[in-house]
C-alpha positions in Angstrom: 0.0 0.0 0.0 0.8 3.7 0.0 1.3 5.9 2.9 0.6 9.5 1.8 2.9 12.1 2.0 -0.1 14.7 2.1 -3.2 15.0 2.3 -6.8 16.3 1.0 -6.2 20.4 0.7 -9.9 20.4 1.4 -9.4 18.9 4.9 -8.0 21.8 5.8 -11.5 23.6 5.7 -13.0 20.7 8.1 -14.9 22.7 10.6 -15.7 21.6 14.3 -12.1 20.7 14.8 -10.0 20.4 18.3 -7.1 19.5 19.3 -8.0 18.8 22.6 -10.6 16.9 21.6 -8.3 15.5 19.2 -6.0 14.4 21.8 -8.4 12.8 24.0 -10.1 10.7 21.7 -7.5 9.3 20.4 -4.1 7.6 21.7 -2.2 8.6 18.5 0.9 10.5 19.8 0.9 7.6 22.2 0.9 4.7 19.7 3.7 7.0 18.3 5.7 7.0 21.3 5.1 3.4 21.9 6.5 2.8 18.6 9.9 5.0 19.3 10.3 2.8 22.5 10.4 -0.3 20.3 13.7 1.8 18.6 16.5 1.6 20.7 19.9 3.4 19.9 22.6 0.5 19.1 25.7 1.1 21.2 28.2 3.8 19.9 31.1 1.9 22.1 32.2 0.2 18.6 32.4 3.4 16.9 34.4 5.1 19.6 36.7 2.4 19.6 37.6 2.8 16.4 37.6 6.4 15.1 39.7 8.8 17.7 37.8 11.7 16.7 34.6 10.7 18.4 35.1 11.9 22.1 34.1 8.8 24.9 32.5 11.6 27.0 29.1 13.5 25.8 29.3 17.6 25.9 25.9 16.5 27.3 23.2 13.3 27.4 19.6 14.2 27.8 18.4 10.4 26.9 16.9 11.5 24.4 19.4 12.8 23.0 23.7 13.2 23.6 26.1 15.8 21.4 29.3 14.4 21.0 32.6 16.0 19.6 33.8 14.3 16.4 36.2 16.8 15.2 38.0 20.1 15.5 34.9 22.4 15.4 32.4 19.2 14.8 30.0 18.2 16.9 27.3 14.9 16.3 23.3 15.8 17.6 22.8 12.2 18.2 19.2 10.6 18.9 17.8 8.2 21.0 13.9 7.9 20.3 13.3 5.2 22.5 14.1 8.1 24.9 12.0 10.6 24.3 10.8 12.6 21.1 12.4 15.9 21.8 14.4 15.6 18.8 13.8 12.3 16.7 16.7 12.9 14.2 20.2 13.4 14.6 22.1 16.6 13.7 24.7 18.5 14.7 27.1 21.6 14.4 30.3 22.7 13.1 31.6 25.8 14.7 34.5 28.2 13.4 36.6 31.4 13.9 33.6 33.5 12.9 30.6 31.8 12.8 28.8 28.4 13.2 26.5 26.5 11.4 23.6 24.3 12.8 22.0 21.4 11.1 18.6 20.3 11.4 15.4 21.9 13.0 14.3 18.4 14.7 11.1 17.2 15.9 10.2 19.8 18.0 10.8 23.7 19.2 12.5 21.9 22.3 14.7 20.0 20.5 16.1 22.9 18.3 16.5 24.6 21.3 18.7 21.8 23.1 21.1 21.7 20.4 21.4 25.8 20.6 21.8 25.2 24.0 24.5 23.1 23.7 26.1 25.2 20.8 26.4 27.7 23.1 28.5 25.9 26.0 31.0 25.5 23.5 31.2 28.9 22.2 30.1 32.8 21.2 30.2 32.5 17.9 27.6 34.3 15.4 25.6 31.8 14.1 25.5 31.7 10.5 22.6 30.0 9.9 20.7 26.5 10.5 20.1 23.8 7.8 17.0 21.1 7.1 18.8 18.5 5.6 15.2 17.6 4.2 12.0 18.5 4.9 10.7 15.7 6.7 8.8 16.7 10.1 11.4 14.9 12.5 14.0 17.4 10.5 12.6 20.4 10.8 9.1 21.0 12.8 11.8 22.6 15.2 12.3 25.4 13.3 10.4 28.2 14.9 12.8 28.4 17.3 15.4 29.5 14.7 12.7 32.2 13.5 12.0 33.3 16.9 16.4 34.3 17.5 17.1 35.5 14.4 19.2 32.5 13.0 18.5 32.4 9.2 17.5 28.9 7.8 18.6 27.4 4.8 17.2 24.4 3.2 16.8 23.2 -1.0 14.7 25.1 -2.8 11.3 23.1 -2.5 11.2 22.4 1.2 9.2 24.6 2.0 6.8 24.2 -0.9 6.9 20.2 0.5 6.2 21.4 3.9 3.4 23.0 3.1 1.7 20.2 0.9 2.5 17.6 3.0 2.0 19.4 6.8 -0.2 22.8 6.7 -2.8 21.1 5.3 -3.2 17.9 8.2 -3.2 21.4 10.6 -7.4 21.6 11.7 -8.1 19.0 9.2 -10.9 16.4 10.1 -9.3 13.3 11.5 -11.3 11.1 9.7 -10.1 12.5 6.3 -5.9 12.2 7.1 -6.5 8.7 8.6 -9.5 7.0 7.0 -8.3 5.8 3.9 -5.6 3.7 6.4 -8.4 2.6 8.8 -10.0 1.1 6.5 -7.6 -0.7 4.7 -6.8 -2.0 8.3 -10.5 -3.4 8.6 -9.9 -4.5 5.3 -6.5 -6.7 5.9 -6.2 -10.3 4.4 -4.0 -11.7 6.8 -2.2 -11.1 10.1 1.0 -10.1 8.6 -1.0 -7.6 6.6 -2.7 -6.3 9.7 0.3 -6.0 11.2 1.6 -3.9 8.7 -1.1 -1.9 8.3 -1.6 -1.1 12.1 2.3 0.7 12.1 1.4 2.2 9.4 -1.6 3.9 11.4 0.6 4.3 14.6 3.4 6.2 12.3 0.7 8.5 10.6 -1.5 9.3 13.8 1.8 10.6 15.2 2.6 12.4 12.3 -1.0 14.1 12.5 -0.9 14.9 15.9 2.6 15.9 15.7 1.7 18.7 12.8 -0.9 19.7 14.9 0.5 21.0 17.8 3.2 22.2 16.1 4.3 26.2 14.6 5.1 25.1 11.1 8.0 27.0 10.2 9.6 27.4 6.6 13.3 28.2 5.4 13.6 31.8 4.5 16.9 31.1 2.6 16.3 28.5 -0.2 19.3 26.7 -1.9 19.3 25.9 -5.5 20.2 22.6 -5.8 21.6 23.4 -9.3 24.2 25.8 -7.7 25.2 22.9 -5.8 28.1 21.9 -4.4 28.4 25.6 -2.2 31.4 26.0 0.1 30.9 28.1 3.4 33.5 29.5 5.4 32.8 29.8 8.8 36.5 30.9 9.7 39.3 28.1 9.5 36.7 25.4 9.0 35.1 24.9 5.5 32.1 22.8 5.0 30.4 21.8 1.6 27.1 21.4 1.0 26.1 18.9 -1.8 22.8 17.7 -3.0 22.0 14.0 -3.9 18.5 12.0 -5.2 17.4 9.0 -3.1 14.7 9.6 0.2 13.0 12.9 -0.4 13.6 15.1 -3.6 14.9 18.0 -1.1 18.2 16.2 0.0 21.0 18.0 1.0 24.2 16.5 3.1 27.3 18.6 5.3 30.5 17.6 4.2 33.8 18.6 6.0 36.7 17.0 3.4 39.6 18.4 5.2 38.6 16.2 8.3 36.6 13.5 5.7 33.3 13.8 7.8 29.9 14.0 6.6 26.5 14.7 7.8 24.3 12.7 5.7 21.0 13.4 6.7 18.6 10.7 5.8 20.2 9.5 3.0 21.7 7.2 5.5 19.9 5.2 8.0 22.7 3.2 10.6 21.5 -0.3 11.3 18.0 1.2 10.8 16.2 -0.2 7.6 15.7 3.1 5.2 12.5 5.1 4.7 11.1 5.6 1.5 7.4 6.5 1.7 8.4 10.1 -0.5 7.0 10.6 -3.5 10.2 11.9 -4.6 12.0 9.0 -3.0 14.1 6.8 -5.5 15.2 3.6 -4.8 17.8 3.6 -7.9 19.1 6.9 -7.4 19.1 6.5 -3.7 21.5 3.3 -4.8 23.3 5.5 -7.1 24.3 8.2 -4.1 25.6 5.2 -1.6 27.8 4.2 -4.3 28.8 7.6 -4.3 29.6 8.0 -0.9 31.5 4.4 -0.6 33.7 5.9 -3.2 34.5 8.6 -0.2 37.9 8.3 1.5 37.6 5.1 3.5 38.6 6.6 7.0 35.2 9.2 6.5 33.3 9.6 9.5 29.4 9.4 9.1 26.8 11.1 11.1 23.6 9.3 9.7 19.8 10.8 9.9 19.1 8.1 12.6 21.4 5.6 14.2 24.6 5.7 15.0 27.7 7.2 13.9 29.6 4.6 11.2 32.4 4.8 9.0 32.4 3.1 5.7 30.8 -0.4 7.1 27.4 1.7 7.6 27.3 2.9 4.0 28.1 -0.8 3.0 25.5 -2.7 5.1 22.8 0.6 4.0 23.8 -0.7 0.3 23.2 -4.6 1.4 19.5 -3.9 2.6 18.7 -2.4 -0.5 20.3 -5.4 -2.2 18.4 -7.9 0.1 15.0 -5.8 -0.5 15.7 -5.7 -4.3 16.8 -9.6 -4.8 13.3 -10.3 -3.1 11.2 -8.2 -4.4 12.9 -9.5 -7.7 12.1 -13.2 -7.5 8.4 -11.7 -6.6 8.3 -9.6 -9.5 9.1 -12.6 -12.1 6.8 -15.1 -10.6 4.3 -12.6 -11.4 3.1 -11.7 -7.6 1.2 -8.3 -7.7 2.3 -5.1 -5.7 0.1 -5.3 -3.5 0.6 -8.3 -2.3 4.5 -8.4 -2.8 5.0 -5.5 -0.8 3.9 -7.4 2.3 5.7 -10.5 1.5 9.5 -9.2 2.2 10.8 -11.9 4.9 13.6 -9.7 7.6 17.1 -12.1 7.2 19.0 -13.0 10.4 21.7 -10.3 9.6 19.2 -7.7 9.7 16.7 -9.1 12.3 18.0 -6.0 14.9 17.1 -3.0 12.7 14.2 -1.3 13.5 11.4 -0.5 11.2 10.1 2.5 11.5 6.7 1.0 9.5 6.4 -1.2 7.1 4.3 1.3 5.0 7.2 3.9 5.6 9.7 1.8 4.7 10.1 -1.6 3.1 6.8 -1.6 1.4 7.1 1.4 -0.2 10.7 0.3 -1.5 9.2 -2.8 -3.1 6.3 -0.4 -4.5 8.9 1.7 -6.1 11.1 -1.2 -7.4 8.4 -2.6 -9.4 7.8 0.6 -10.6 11.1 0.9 -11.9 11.3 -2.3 -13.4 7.8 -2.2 -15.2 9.4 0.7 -16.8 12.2 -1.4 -18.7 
């Protein structure tokens, strides 16, 4: 099935809605945080033992989330969900001689604020600005805060055109219009592993509703041109690069430091996590194409992932296996003649993989097997 990534524009002129009445009749923000609880952060220990740059000691741990030095002037925003929802994502800053620069606007004003918090226990610095790696609500329904001090916020060109498709519009919108179409095909489910599936799905998209609704939704006031892409800035003895790539939302745009071969990936990197694709802009063989491109990195790059934990090289390869496991099942599906529908629900977790959570089914590997046969009814 599809999970949208917005909804009705007419639900937005639903009358007789509220939020508190929103919130107490149903337990959606609290099937969402049961569902982050099922996500536990993997250990970093590994990656501290192996890359020197990654300090053993946290500037600060909140549970749900820690900030971590990783390199002269960088600094890892990493998230534990199972935690707490404060911030969802990871992030991170890199701070120079003259200025600094923050990345993401997380899942929440709080969040943003923690990492600003924590920016400024390190230093003084003017901040130069703040960056949504995406536009993807865990990324950036944070960013009022950035409005509200003055911090300019840069993001590609059409997140904020996304955010407003996909998130204004589920603000005062009739519940029954956002979540129906997925109720239903819960009622409707032809087996247990589809109800399964299906009832993620729901948990994932109630958050997401409730989420957007008590949230300020905040847009980027400094759009990037992805064709003007790659952009160097200077923040004083520290030069970062921003780059834009295709593969899990159509706005992506990753950090990367080359003097100290370290890279904030956004999502287009999900550590021991299995990726989510649910974007209509999402694609699976460019998303391919851009992990190729970053295993051709320099093999002692440092990677701060949109979720999980930090990895070198070995992240990018296992991300690359997943795909490969997805694809060579879907594959053998797709031959035999097995419709979409039905393949999509059919993808059996290996051993190897067994640990890494799914965010939903519907968010994730079904939409990856959706957009395989796409591509491959295409050739």
């Amino acid at each position: 099935m599809t999970i949208p990534s917005t909804c009705d524009h007419r639900a937005s002129n639903s009358k007789g809605f509220s939020r508190r009445r929103f919130i107490t009749q149903t337990s959606c923000f609290g099937a969402f945080y049961a569902l982050a609880q099922t996500i536990p952060l993997p250990s970093l220990a590994e990656t501290i033992g192996i890359d020197s740059r990654v300090s053993a000691t946290p500037l600060v741990d909140k549970g749900f989330a820690s900030v971590r030095k990783i390199g002269n002037g960088l600094y890892a925003t990493i998230s534990d969900p199972s935690k707490g929802m404060t911030t969802i994502c990871n992030g991170g800053f890199l701070v120079g001689q003259d200025g600094a620069l923050l990345i993401e606007g997380f899942g929440s004003v709080a969040g943003a604020s923690f990492q600003m918090e924590t920016l400024r226990s390190v230093t003084q610095v003017p901040v130069k600005s703040a960056l949504d790696t995406h536009y993807h609500f865990d990324h950036s329904m944070g960013n009022s805060f950035y409005g509200a001090n003055g911090v300019p916020l840069w993001a590609h060109a059409a997140v904020a055109r996304r955010m407003v498709e996909s998130y204004s519009v589920m603000q005062g919108a009739d519940r029954a219009a956002v979540l129906g179409p997925l109720e239903k095909g819960l009622k409707d489910a032809k087996s247990d592993v589809e109800r399964q599936h299906l009832q993620g799905d729901l948990n994932a998209l109630t958050g997401l509703f409730q989420i957007a609704n008590s949230s300020v939704i905040a847009l980027p006031n400094r759009p990037i041109d992805p064709a003007k892409l790659p952009m160097t800035i200077d923040l004083g003895g520290l030069s970062a690069v921003l780059e834009s790539y295709p593969g899990h939302s159509g706005t992506d745009i990753i950090v990367r430091v080359p003097e100290q071969n370290v890279v904030y990936a956004g999502d287009l990197l999900f550590s021991g996590w299995y990726p989510v694709a649910f974007d209509e802009k999402a694609t699976i063989s460019g998303w391919r194409s851009t992990l190729a491109k970053f295993a051709a990195f320099d093999k002692d790059t440092l990677f701060v992932p949109g979720h999980g934990q930090l990895c070198g090289q070995e992240g990018i390869a296992t991300l690359r296996e997943v795909f490969d496991d997805i694809a060579a099942q879907a594959e053998k599906l797709f031959k035999a003649g097995v419709p979409v529908q039905e393949a999509a629900h059919r993808y059996t977790v290996p051993d190897k993989f067994k640990n890494f959570p799914i965010y939903a089914w519907g968010f994730t590997i079904g939409p990856t097997i959706t957009k395989l046969y796409a591509e491959w009814q295409t050739k």
